[in-house]
N, CA, C and O atoms as a GROMACS GRO file, in nm:
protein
  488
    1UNK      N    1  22.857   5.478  14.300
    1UNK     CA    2  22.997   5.486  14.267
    1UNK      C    3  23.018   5.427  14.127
    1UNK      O    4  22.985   5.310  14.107
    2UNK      N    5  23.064   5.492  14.042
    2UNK     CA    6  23.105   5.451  13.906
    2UNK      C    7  23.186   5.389  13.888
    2UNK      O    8  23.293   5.421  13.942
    3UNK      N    9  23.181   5.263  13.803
    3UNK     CA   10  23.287   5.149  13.798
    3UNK      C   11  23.420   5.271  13.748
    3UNK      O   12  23.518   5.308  13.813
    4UNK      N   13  23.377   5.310  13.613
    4UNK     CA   14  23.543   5.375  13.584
    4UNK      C   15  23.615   5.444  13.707
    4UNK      O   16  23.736   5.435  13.727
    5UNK      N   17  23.552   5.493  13.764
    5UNK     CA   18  23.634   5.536  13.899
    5UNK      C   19  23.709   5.467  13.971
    5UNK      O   20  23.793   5.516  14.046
    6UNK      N   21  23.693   5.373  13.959
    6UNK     CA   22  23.752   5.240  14.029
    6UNK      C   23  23.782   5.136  13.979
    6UNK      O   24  23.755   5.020  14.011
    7UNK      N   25  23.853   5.189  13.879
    7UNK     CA   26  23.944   5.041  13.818
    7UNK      C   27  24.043   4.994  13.846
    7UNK      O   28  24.115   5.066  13.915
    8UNK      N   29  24.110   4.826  13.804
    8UNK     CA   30  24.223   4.790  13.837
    8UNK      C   31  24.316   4.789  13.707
    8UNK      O   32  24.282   4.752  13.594
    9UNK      N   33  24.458   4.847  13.752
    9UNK     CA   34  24.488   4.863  13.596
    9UNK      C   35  24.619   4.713  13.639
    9UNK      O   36  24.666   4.689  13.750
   10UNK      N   37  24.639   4.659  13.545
   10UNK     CA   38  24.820   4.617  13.588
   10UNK      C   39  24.944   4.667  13.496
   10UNK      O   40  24.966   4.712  13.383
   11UNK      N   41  25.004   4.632  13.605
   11UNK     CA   42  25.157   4.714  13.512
   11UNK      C   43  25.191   4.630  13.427
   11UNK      O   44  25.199   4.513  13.467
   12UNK      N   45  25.217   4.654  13.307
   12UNK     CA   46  25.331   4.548  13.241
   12UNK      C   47  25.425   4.452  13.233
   12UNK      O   48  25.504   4.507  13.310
   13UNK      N   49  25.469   4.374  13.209
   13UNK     CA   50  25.617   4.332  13.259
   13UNK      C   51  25.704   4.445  13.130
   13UNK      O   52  25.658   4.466  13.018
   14UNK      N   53  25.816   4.495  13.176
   14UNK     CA   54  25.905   4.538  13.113
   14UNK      C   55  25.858   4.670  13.025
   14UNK      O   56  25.743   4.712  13.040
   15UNK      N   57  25.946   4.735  12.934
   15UNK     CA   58  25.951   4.876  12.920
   15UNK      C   59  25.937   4.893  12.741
   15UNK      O   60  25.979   4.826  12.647
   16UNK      N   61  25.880   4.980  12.749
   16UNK     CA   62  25.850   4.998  12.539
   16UNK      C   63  25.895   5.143  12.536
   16UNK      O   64  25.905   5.222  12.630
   17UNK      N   65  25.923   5.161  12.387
   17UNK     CA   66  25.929   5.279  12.340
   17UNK      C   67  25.841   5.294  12.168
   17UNK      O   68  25.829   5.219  12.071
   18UNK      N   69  25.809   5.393  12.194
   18UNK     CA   70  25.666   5.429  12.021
   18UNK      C   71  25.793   5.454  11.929
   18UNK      O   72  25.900   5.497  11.972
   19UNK      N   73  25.770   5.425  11.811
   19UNK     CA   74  25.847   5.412  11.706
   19UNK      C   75  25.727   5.454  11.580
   19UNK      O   76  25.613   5.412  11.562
   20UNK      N   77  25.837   5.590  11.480
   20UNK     CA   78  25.761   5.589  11.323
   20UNK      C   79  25.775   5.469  11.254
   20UNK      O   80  25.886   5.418  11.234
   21UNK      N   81  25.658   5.414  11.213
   21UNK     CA   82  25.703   5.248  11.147
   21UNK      C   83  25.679   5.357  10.949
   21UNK      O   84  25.564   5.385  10.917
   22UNK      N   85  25.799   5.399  10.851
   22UNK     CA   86  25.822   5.441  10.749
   22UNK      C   87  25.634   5.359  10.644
   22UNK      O   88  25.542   5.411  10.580
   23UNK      N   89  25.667   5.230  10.683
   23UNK     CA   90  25.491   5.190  10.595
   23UNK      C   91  25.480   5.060  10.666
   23UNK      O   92  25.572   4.999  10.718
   24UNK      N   93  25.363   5.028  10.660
   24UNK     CA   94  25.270   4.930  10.700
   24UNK      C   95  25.368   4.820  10.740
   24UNK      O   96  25.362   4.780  10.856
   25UNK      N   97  25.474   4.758  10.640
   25UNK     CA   98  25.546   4.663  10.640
   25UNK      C   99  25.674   4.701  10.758
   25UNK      O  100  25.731   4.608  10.816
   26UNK      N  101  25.698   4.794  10.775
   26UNK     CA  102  25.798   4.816  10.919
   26UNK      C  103  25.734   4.739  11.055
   26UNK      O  104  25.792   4.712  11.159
   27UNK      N  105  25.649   4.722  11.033
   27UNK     CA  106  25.538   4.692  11.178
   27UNK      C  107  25.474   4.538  11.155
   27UNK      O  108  25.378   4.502  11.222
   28UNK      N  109  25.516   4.481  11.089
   28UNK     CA  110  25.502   4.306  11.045
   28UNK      C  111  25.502   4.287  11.243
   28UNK      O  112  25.569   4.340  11.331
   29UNK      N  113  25.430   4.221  11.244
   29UNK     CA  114  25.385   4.164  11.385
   29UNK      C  115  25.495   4.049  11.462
   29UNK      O  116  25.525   3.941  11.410
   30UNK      N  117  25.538   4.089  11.576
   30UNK     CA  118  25.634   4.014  11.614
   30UNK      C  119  25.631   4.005  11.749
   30UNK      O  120  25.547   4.070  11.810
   31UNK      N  121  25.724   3.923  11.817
   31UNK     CA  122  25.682   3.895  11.963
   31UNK      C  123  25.691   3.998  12.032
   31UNK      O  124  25.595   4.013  12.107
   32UNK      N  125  25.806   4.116  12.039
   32UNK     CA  126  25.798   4.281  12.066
   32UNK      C  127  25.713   4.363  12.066
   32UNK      O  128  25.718   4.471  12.125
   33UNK      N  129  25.592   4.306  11.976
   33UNK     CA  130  25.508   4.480  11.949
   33UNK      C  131  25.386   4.399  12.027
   33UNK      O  132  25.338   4.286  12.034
   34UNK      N  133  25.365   4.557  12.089
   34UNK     CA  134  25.218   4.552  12.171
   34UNK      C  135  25.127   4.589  12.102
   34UNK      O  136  25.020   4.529  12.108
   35UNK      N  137  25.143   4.687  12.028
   35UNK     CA  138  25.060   4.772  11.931
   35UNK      C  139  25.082   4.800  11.821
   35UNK      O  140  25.204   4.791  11.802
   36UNK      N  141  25.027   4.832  11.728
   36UNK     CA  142  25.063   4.952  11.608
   36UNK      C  143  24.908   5.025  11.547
   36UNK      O  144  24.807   4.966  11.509
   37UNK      N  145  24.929   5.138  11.554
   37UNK     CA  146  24.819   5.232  11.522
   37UNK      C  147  24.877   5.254  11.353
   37UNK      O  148  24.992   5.278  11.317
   38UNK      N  149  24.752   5.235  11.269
   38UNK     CA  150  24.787   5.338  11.152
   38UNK      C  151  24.702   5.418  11.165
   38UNK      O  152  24.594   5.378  11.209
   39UNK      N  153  24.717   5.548  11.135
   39UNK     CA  154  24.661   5.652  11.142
   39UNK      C  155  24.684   5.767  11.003
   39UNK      O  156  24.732   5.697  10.914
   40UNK      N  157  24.675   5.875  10.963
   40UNK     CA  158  24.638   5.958  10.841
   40UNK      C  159  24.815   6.013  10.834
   40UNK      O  160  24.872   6.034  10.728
   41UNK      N  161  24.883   6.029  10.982
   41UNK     CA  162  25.022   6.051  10.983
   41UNK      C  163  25.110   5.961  10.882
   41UNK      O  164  25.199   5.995  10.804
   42UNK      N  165  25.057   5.843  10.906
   42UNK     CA  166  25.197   5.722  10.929
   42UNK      C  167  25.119   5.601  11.021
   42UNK      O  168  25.004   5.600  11.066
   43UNK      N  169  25.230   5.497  11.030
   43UNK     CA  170  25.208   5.394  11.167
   43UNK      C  171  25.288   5.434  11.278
   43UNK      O  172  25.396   5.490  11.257
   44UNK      N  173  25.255   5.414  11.374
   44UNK     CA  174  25.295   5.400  11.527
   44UNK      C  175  25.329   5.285  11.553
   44UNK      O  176  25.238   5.202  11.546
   45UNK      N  177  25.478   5.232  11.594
   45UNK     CA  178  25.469   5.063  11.704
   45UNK      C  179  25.493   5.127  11.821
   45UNK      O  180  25.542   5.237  11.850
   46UNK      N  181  25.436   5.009  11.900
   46UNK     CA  182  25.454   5.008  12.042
   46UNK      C  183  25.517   4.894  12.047
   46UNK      O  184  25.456   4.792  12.014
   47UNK      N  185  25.680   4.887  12.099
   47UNK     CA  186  25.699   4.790  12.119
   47UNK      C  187  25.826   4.769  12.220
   47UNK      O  188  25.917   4.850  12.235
   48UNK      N  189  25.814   4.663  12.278
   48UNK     CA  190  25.888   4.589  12.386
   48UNK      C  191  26.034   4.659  12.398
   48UNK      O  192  26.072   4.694  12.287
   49UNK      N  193  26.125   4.689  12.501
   49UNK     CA  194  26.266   4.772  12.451
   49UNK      C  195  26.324   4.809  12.584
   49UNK      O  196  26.340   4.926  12.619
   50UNK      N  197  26.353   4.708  12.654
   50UNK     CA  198  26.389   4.724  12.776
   50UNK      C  199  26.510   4.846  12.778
   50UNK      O  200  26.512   4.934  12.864
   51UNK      N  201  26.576   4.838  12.704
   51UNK     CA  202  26.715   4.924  12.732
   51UNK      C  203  26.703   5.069  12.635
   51UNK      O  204  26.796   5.150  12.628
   52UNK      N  205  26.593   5.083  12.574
   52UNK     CA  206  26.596   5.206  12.456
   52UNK      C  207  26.592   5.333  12.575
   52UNK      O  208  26.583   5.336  12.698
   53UNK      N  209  26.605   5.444  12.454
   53UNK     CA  210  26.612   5.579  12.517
   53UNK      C  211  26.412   5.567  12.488
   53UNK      O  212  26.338   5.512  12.406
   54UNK      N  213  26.393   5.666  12.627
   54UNK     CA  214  26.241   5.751  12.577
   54UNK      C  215  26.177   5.600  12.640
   54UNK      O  216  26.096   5.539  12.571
   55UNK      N  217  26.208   5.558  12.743
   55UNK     CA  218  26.101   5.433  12.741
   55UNK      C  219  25.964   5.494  12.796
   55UNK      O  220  25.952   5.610  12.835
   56UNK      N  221  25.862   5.397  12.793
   56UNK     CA  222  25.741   5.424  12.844
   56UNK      C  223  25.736   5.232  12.981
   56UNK      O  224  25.814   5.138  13.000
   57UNK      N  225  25.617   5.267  13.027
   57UNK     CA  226  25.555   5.193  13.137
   57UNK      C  227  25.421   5.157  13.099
   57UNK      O  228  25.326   5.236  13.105
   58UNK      N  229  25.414   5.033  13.058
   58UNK     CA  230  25.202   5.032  13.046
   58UNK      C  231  25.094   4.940  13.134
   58UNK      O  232  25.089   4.820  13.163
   59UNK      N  233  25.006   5.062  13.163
   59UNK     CA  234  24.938   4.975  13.249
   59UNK      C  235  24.800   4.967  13.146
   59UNK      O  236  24.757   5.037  13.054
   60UNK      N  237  24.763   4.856  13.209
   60UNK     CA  238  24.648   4.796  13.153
   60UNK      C  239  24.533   4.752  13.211
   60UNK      O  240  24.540   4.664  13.296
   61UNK      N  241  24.426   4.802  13.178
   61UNK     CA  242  24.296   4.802  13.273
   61UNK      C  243  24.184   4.697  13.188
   61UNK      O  244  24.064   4.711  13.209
   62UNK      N  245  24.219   4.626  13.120
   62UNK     CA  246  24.105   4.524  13.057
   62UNK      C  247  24.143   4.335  13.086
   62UNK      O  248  24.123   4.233  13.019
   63UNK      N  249  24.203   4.364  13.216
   63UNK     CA  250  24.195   4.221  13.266
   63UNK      C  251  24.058   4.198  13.344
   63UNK      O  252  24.033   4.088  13.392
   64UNK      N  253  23.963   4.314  13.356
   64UNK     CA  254  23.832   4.299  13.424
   64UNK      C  255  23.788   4.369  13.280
   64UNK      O  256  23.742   4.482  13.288
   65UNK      N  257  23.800   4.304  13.140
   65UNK     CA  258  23.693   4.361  13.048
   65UNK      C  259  23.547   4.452  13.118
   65UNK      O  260  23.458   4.423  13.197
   66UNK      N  261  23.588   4.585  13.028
   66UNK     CA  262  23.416   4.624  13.037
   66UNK      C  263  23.360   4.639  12.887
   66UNK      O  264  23.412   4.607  12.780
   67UNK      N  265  23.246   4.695  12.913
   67UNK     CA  266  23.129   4.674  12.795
   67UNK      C  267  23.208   4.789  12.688
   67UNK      O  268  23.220   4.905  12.726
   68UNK      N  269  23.242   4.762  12.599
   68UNK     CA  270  23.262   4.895  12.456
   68UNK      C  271  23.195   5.007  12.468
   68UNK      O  272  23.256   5.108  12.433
   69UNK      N  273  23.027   5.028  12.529
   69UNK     CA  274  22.991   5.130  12.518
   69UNK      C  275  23.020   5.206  12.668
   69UNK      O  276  22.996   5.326  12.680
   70UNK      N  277  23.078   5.117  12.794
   70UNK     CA  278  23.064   5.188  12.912
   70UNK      C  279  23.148   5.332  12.880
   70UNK      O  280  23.233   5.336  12.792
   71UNK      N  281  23.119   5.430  12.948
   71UNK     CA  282  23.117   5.559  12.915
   71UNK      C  283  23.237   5.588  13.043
   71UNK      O  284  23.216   5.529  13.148
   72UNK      N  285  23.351   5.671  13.035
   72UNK     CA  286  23.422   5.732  13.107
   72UNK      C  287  23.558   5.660  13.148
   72UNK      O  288  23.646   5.703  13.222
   73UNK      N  289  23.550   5.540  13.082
   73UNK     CA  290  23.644   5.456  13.163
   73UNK      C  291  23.801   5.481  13.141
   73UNK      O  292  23.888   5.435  13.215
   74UNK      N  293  23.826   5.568  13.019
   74UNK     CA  294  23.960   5.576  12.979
   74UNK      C  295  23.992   5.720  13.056
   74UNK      O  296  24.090   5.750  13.124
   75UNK      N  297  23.895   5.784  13.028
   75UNK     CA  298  23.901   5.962  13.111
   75UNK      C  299  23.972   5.947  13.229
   75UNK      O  300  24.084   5.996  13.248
   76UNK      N  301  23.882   5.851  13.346
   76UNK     CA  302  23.903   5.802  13.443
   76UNK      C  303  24.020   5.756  13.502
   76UNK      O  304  24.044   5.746  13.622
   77UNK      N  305  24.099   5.724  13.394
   77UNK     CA  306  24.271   5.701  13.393
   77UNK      C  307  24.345   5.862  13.364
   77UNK      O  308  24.408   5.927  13.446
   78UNK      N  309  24.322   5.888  13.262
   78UNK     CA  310  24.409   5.985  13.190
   78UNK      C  311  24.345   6.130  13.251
   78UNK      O  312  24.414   6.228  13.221
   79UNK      N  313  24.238   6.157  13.322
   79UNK     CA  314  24.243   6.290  13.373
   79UNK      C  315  24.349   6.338  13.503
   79UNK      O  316  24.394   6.450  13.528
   80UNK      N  317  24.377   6.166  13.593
   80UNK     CA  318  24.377   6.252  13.693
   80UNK      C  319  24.578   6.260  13.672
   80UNK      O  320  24.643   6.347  13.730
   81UNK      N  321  24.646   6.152  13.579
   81UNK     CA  322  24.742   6.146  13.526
   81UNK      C  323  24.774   6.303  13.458
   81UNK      O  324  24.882   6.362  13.469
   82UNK      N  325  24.698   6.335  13.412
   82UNK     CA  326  24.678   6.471  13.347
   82UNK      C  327  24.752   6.593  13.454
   82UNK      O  328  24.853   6.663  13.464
   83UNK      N  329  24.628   6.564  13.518
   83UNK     CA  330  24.642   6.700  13.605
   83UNK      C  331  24.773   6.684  13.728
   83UNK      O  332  24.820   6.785  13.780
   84UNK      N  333  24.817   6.552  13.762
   84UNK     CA  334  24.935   6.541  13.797
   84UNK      C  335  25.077   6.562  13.705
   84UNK      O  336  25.182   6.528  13.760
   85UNK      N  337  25.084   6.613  13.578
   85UNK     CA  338  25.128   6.645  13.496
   85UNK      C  339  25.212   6.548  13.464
   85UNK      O  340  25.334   6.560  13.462
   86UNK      N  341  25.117   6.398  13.426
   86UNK     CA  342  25.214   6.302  13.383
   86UNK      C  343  25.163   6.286  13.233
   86UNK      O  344  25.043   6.275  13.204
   87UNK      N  345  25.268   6.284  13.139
   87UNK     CA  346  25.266   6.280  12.964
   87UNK      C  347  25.169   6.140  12.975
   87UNK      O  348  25.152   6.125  13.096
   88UNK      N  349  25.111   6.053  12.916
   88UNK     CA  350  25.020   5.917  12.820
   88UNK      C  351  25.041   5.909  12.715
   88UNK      O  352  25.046   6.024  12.671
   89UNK      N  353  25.053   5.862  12.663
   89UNK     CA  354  25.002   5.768  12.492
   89UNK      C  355  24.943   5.672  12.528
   89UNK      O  356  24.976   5.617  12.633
   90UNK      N  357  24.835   5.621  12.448
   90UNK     CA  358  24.726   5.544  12.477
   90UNK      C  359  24.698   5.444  12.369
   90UNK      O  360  24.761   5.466  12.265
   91UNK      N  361  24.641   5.370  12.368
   91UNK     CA  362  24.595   5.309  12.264
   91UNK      C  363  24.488   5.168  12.356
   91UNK      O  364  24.473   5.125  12.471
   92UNK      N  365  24.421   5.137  12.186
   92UNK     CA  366  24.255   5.084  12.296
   92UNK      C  367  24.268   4.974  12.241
   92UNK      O  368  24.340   4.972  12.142
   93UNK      N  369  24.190   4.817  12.296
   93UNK     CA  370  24.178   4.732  12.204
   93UNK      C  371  24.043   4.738  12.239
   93UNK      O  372  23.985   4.842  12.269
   94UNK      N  373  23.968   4.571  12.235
   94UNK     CA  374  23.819   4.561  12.209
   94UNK      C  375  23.788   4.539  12.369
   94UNK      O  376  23.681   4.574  12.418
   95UNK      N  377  23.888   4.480  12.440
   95UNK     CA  378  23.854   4.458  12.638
   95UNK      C  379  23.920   4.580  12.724
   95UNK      O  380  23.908   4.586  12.847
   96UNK      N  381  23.968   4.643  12.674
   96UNK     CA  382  24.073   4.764  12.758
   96UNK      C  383  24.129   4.858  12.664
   96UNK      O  384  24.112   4.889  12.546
   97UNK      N  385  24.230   4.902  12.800
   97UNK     CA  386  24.326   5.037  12.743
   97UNK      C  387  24.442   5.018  12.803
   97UNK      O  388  24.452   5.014  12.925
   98UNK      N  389  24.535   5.004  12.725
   98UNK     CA  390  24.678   5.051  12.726
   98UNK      C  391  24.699   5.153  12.751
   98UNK      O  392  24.688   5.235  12.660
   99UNK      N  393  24.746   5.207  12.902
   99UNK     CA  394  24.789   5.374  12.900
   99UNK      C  395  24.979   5.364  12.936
   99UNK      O  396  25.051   5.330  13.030
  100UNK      N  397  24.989   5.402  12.837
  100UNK     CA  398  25.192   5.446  12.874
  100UNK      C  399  25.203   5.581  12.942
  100UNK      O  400  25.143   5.680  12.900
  101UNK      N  401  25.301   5.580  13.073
  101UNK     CA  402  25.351   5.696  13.107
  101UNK      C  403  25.506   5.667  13.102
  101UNK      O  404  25.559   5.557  13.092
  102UNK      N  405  25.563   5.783  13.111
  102UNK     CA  406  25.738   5.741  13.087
  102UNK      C  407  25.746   5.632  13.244
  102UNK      O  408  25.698   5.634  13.357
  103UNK      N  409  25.839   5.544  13.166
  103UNK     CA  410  25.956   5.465  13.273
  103UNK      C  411  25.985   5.517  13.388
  103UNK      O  412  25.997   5.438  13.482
  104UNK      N  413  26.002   5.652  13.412
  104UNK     CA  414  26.114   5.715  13.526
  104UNK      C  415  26.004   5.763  13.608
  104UNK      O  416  26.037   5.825  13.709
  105UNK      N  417  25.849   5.743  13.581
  105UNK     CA  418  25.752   5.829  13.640
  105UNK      C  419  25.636   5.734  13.638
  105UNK      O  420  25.520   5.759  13.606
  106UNK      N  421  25.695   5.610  13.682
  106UNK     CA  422  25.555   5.480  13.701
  106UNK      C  423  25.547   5.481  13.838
  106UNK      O  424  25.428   5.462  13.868
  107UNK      N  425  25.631   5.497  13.961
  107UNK     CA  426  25.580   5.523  14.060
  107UNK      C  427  25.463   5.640  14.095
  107UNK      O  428  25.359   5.651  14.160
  108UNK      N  429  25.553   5.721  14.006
  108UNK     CA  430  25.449   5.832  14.041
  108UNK      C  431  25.343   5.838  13.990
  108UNK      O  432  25.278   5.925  14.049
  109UNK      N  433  25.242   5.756  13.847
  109UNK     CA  434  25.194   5.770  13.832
  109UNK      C  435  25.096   5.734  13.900
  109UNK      O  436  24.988   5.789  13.921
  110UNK      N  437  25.151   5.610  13.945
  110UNK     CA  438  25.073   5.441  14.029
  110UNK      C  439  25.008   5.546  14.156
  110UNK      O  440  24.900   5.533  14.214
  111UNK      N  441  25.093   5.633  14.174
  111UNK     CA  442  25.048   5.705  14.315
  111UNK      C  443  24.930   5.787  14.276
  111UNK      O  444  24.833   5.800  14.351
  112UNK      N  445  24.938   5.847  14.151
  112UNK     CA  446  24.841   5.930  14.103
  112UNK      C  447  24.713   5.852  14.127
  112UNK      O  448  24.624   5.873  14.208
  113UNK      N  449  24.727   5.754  14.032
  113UNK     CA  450  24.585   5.681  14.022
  113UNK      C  451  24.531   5.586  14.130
  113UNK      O  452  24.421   5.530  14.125
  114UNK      N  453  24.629   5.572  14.239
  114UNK     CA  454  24.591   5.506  14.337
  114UNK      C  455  24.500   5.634  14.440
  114UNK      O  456  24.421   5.603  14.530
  115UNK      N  457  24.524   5.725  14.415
  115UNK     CA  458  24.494   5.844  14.479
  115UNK      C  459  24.347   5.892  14.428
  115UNK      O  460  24.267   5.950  14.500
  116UNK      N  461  24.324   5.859  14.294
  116UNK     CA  462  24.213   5.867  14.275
  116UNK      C  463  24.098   5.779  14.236
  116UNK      O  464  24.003   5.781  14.158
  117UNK      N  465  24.159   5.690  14.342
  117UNK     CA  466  24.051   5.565  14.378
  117UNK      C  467  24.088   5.415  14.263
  117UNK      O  468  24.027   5.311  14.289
  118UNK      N  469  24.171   5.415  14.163
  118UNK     CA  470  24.210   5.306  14.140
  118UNK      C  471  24.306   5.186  14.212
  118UNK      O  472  24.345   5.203  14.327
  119UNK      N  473  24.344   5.053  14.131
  119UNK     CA  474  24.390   5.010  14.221
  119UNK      C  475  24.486   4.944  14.100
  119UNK      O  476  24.460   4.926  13.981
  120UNK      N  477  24.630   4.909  14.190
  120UNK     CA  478  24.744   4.916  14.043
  120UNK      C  479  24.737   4.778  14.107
  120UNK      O  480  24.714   4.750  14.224
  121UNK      N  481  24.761   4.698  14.003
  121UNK     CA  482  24.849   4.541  14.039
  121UNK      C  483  25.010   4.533  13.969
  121UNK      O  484  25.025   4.561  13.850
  122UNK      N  485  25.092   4.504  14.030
  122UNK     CA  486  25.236   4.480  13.979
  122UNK      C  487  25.317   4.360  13.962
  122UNK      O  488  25.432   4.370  13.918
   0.00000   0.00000   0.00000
């Protein structure tokens, strides 16, 4: 049995929404942001926003760190989310993965991935 198959993810406390950060300096690090990607687009924040439109839900699967090179472990989240036709944005650090699904569809996701052998903490 493959560990990624069977991970524990936990939910978040509270609700974010992704934001265009205009340059580098929109995204100055603050107690709100979970994330920010720069990328060839622009920057991305991820950040804290209990009451915004477009929220997201994040669960997080690197409170049981695995190894950088273990193989499958993010798939393992986001396929079966996939094929239950729930939207993700993702983003990785060096112990885990951040996976966002919308706010209005964290039960359902929790059901998804509990369904395919993970296990949610809340």
């Amino acid at each position: 049995m493959s560990v990624a198959s069977h991970q524990t993810l936990r939910v978040l406390e509270g609700s974010y929404v992704l934001e265009r950060a205009a340059d580098g300096t929109d995204g100055v690090p603050r107690a709100d942001v979970l994330a920010m990607v720069f990328g060839p687009d622009g920057s991305t924040v991820m950040r804290r926003n209990d009451t915004g439109a477009d929220r997201w839900s994040a669960l997080w699967n690197g409170d049981e760190a695995h190894d950088v090179q273990a193989t499958g472990m993010l798939s393992a989240i986001v396929a079966p989310l996939a094929a239950g036709g729930l939207p993700v944005w993702v983003v990785s650090s060096y112990d885990g993965d951040i996976v966002l699904v919308p706010a209005d569809r964290l039960d359902e996701a929790c059901e998804v991935l509990e369904a395919a052998g993970h296990q949610i903490r809340r």
